[in-house]
LOLUM-502625 format. One record per residue (C-alpha): residue number from 1; residue in one letter; x, y, z. Coordinates in pm, whole numbers. Example, Ala and Ser with C-alpha at 12.3 -4.5 7.8 and 13.67 -1.06 7.14 Angstrom:
# residues 2
+-----+------+--------+--------+--------+
!  nr ! rest !     c1 !     c2 !     c3 !
+-----+------+--------+--------+--------+
!   1 !    A !   1230 !   -450 !    780 !
!   2 !    S !   1367 !   -106 !    714 !
+-----+------+--------+--------+--------+
***
This chain:
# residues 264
+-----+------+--------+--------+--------+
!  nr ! rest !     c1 !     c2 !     c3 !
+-----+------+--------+--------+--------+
!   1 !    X !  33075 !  14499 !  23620 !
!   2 !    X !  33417 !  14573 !  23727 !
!   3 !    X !  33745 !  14583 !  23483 !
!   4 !    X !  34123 !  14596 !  23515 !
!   5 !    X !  34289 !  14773 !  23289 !
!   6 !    X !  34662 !  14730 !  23173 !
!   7 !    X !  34896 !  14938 !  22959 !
!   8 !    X !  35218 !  14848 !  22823 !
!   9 !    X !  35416 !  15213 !  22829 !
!  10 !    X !  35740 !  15271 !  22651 !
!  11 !    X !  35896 !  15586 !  22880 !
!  12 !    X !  35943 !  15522 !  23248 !
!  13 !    X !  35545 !  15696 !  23302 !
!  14 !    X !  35326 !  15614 !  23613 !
!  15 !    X !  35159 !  15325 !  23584 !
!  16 !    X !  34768 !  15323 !  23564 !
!  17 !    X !  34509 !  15391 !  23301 !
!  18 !    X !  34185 !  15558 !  23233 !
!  19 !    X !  33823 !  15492 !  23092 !
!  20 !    X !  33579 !  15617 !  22868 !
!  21 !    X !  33329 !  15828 !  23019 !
!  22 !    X !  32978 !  15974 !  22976 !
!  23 !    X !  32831 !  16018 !  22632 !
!  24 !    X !  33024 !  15932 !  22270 !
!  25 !    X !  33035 !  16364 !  22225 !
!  26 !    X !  33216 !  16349 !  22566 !
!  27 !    X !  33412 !  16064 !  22417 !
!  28 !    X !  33558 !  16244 !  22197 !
!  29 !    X !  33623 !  16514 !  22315 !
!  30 !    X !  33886 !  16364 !  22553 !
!  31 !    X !  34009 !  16178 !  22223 !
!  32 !    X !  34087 !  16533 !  22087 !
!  33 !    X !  34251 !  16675 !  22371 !
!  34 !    X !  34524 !  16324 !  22395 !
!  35 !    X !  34547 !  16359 !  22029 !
!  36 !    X !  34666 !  16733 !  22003 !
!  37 !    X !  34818 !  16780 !  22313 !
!  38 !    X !  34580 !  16930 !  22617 !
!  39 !    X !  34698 !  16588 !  22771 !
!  40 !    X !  35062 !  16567 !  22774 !
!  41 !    X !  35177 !  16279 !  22617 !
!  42 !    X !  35386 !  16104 !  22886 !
!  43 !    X !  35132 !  16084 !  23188 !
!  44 !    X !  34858 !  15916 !  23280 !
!  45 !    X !  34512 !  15975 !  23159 !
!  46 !    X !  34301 !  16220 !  23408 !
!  47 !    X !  34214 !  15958 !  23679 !
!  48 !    X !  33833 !  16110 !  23724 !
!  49 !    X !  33756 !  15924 !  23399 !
!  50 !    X !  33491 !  15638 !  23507 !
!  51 !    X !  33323 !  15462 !  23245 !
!  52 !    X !  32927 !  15402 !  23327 !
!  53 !    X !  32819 !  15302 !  23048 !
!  54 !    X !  32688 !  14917 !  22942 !
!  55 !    X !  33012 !  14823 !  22788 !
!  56 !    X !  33271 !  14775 !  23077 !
!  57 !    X !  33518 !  14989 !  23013 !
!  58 !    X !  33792 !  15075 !  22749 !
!  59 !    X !  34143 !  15201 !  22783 !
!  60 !    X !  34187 !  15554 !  22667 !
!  61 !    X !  34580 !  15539 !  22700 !
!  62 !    X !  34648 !  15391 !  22398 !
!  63 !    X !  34627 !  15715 !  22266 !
!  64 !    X !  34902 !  15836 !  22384 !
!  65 !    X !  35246 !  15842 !  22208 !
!  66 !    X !  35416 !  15581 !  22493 !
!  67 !    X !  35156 !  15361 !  22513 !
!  68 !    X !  35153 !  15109 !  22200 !
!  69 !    X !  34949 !  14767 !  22364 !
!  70 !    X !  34664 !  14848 !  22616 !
!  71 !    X !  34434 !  14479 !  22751 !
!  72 !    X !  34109 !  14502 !  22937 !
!  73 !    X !  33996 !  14191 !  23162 !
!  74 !    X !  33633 !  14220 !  23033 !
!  75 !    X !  33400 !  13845 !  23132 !
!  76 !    X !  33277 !  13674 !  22826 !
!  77 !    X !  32885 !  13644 !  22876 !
!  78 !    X !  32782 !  13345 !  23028 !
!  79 !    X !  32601 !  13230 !  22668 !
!  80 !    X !  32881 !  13316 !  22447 !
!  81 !    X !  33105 !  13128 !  22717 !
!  82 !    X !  32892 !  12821 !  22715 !
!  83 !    X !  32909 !  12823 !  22267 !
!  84 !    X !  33266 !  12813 !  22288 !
!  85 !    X !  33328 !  12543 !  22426 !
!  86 !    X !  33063 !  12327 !  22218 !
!  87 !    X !  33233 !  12356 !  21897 !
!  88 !    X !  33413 !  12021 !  21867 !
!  89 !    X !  33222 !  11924 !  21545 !
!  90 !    X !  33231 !  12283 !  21390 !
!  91 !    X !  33456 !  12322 !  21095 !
!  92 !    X !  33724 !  12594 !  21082 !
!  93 !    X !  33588 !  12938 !  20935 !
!  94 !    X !  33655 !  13288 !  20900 !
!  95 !    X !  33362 !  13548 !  20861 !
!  96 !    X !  33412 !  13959 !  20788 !
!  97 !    X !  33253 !  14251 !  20723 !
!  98 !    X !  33264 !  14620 !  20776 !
!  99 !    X !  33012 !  14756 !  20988 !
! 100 !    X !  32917 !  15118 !  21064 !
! 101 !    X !  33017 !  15247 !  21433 !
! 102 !    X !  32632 !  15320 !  21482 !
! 103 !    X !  32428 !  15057 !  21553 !
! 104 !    X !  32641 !  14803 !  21406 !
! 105 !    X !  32498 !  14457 !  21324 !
! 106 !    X !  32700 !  14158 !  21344 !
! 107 !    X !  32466 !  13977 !  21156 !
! 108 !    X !  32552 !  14032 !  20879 !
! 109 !    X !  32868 !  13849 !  20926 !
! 110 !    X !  32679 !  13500 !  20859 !
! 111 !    X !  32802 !  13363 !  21178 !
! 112 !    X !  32475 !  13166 !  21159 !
! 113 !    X !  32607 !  12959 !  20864 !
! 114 !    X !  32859 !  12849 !  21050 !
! 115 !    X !  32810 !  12891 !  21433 !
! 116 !    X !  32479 !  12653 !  21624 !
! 117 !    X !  32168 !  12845 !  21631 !
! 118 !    X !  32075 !  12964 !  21934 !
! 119 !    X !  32052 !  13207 !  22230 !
! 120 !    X !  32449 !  13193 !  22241 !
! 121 !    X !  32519 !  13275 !  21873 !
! 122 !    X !  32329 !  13545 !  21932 !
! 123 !    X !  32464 !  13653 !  22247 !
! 124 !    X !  32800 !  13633 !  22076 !
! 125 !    X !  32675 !  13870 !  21808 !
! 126 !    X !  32576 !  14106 !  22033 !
! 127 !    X !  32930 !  14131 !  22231 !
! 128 !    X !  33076 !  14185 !  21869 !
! 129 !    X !  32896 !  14466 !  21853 !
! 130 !    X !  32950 !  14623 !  22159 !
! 131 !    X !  33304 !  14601 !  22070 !
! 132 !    X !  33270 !  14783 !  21747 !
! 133 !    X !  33135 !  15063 !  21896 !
! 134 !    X !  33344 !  15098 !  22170 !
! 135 !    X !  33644 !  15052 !  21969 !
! 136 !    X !  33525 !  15314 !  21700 !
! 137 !    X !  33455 !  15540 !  21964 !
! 138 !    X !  33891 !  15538 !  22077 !
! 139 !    X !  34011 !  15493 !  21712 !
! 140 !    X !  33769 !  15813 !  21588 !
! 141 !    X !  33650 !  15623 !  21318 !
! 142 !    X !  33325 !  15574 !  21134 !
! 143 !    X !  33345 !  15247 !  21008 !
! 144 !    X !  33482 !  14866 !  21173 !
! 145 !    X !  33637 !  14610 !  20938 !
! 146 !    X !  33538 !  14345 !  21163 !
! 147 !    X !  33651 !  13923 !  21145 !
! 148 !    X !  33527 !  13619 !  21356 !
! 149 !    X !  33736 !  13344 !  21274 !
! 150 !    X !  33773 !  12972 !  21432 !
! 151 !    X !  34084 !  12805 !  21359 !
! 152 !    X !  34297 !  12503 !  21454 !
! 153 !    X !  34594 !  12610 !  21259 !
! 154 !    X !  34871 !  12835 !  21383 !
! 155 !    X !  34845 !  13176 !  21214 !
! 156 !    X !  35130 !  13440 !  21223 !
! 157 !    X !  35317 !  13268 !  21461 !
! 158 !    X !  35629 !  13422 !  21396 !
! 159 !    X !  35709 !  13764 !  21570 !
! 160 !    X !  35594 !  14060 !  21346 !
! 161 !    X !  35408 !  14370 !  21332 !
! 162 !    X !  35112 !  14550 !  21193 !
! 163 !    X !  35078 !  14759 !  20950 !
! 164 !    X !  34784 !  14922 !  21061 !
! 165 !    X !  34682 !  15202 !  21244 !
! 166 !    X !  34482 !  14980 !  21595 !
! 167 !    X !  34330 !  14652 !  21637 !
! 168 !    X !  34137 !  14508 !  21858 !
! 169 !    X !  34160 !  14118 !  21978 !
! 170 !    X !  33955 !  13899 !  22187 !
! 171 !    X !  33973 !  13548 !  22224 !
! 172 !    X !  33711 !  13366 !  22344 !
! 173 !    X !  33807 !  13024 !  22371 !
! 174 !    X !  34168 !  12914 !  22323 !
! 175 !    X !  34517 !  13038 !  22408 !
! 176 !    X !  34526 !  13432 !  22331 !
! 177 !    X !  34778 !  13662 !  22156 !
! 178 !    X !  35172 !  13658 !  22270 !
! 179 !    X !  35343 !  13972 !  22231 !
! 180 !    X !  35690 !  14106 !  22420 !
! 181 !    X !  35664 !  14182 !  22802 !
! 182 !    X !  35983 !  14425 !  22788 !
! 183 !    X !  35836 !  14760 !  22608 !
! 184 !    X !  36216 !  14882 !  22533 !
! 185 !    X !  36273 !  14506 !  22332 !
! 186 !    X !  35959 !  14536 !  22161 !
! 187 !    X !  36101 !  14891 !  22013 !
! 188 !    X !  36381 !  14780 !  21923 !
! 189 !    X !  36275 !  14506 !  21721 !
! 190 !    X !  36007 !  14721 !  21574 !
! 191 !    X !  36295 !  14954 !  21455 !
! 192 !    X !  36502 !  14670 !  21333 !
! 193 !    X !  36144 !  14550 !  21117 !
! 194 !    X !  36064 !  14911 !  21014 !
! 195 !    X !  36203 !  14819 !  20667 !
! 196 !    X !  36145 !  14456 !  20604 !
! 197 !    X !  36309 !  14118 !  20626 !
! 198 !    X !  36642 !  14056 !  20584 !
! 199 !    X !  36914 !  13762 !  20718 !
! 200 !    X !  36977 !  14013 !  21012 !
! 201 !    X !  36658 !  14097 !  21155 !
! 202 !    X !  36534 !  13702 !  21116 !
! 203 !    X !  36819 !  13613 !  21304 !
! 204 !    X !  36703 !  13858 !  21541 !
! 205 !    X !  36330 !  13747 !  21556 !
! 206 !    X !  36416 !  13363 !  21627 !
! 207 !    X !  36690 !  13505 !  21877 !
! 208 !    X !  36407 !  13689 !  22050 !
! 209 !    X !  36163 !  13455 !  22010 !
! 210 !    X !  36393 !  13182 !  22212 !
! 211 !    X !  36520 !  13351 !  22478 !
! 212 !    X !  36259 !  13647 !  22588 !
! 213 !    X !  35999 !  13664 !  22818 !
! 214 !    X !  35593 !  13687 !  22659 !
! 215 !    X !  35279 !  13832 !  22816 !
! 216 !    X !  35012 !  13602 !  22680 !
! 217 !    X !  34662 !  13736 !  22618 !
! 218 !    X !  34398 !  13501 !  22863 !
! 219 !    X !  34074 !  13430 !  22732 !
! 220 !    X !  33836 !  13663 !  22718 !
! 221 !    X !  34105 !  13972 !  22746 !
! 222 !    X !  34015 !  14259 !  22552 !
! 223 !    X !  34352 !  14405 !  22385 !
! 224 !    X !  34420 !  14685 !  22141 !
! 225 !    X !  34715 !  14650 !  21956 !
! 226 !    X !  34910 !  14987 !  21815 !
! 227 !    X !  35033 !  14940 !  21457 !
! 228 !    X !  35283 !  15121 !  21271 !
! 229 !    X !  35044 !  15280 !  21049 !
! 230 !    X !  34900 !  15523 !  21370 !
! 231 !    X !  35010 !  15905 !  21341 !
! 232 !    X !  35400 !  15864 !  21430 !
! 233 !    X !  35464 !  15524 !  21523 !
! 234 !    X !  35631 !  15355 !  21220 !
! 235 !    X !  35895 !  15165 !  21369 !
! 236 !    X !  35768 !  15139 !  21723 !
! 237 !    X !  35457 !  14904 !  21682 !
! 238 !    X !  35359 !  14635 !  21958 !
! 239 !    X !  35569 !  14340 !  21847 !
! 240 !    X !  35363 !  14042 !  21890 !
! 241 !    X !  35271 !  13678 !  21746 !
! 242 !    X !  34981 !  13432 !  21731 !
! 243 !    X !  34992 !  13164 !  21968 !
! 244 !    X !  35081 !  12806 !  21866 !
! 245 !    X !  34768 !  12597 !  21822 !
! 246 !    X !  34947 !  12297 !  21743 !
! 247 !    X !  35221 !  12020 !  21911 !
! 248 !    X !  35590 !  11938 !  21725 !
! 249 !    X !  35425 !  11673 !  21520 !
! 250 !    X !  35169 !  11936 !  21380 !
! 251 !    X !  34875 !  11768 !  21584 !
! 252 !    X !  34620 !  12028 !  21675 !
! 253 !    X !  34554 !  12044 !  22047 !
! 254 !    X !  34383 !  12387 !  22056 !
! 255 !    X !  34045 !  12555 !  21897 !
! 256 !    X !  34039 !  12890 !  21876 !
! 257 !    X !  33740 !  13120 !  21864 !
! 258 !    X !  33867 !  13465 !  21802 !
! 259 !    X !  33739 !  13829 !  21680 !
! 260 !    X !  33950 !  14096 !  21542 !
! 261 !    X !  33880 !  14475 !  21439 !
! 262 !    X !  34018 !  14693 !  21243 !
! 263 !    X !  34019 !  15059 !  21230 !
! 264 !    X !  33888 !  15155 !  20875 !
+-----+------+--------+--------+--------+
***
């Protein structure tokens, strides 16, 4: 299964990126070397870094300290594919739990109470968890606070940041996550939101928000978001929004099927 990888870099680096390798030990070990400095912090990841293992593929850069959005094209399976787009009649939900980075169960979500029974709910269950340990394994963390949500309502659709350390978004049916394309923009509005709302920086936000150019998550696109509660970077966090699910006259015209992680 092949993957392309893209990083969004704040310092004029090379461009590129790197995957995860060999066994979780091996893992992270390369996670300790970014994090204290055996890697310097504006180049690329070592290049001989090839990912074998089941899971496709995931983007060590966003470790680094220039690196604060990383996306990985990885295919939705065919099942999960097929129960997204049969969810006309299904009601709007949102399902979370926090599951362990070893052998994680996304079972215990309850997607069953909400999702069609079937090969592809479980299929879909399974790719969660794939993504919760792959994600634990870059964010060094034991445990996943993990949500599966379907929604025809526009959420956070106003340009903003989080305040959390990394998160992980996938969308698998629907438009995707909308953050700034211009890396030295997205700083500076970070900055400018580093200590809350104010008349200023809301001018500034609907400014932005008219005028510059988005990079739009497509469906299916793995991407790990850097919040301003990671090790030093409070007030340079991705800036980013949800995408608008609905037309002028508040008509909904998209379903989204989404899954986010959090680092715990």
């Amino acid at each position: 299964m092949h993957s392309t990888l893209v990083c969004q870099k704040l310092h004029s680096t090379p461009a590129g990126g790197a995957f995860l390798a060999g066994s979780r030990s091996h893992k992270y070990a390369i996670k300790q070397k970014m994090l204290h400095g055996s890697y310097p912090a504006n180049t690329q990841c070592p290049s001989t870094l090839q990912r074998t293992s089941k899971a496709a593929g995931f983007p060590l850069d966003i470790l680094l300290p220039s690196v604060n959005i990383a996306t990985l094209d990885r295919p939705i399976p065919t099942l999960v594919s097929a129960l997204a787009a049969s969810l006309d009649s299904v009601l709007d939900f949102s399902c979370s739990a926090v599951l362990p980075a070893q052998a994680p169960d996304a079972s215990v979500l309850g997607l069953k109470e909400h999702l069609p029974q079937g090969e592809g709910r479980r299929a879909m269950e399974e790719d969660v968890n794939a993504l919760v340990e792959d994600f634990a394994c870059i964010a060094g963390c034991s445990e996943v606070k993990c949500q599966v949500f379907l929604t025809r309502t526009s959420m956070c659709s106003r340009l903003h940041v989080d305040h959390i350390s990394l998160r992980l978004l996938r969308t698998y049916t629907g438009p995707g996550t909308e953050w700034l394309r211009d890396p030295l923009l997205s700083r500076v509005m970070s900055s400018a939101l580093r200590w809350g709302g104010n008349p200023l920086t809301d001018a500034l936000k609907v400014r932005i928000a008219k005028t510059a150019e988005f990079r739009q998550a497509r469906v299916g696109e793995v991407v790990i978001l850097k919040g301003s509660a990671f090790p030093g970077n409070e007030g340079n966090a991705i800036v980013h929004r949800s995408p608008e699910v609905c037309d002028g006259v508040h008509n909904c015209v998209h379903t989204r099927l989404v899954v986010k992680l959090d680092q715990v």
